[in-house]
C-alpha positions in Angstrom: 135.6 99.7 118.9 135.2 101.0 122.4 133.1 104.5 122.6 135.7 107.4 124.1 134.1 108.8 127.1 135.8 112.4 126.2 135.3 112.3 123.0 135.4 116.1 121.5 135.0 116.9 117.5 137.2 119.7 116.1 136.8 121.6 112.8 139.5 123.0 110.1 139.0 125.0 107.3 142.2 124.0 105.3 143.8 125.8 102.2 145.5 122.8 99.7 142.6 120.6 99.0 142.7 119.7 95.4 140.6 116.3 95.2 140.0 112.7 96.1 143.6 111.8 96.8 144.3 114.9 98.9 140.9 113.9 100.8 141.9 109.9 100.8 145.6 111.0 102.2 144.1 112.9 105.1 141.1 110.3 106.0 144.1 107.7 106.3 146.8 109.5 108.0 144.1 111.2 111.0 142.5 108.1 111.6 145.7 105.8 112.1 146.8 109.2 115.2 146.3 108.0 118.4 143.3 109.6 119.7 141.2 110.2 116.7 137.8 108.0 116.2 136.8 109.7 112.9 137.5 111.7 110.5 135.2 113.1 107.5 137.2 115.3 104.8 134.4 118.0 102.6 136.0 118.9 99.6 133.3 121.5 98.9 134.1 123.5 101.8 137.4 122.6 102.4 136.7 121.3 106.0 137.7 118.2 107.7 135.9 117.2 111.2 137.9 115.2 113.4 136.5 113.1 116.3 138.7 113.1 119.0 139.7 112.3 122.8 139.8 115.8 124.4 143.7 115.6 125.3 144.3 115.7 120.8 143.3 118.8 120.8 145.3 120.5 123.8 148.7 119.2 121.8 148.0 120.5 118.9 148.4 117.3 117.1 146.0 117.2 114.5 146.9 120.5 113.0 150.7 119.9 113.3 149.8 116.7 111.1 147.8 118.5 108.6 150.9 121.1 108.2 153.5 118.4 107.8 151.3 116.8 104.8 151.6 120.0 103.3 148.2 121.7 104.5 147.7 125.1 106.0 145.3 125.8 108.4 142.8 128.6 107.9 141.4 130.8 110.3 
């Protein structure tokens, strides 16, 4: 894979993780969205840091996806 020049890495606290399948779902789902080059789910803090082109973040992408799986964000 080809390194993204504008490659930025985001951080959500998100309310709704339960466990490996809730961290497998999310893992899957971001990494397939165009735009993301990693993603690494912490059950222990309820995080999830994305790696990302810098344009993901501007659309408000990532978090939209998160929501529709049934995630809230946390401030």
């Amino acid at each position: 894979m080809a390194t993204q020049k504008n490659t930025t890495q985001s951080v959500y606290r998100v309310g709704g993780l339960k466990g490996d399948h809730c961290r497998d779902r999310i893992e899957h789902t971001l990494s397939h969205l165009h735009g993301v080059s990693s993603v690494k789910v912490d059950l222990a803090s309820k995080q999830i840091a994305v790696s990302h082109d810098a344009s993901v973040t501007s659309s408000g992408y990532i978090e939209e996806t998160l929501q529709s799986l049934g995630y809230s964000i946390q401030g």
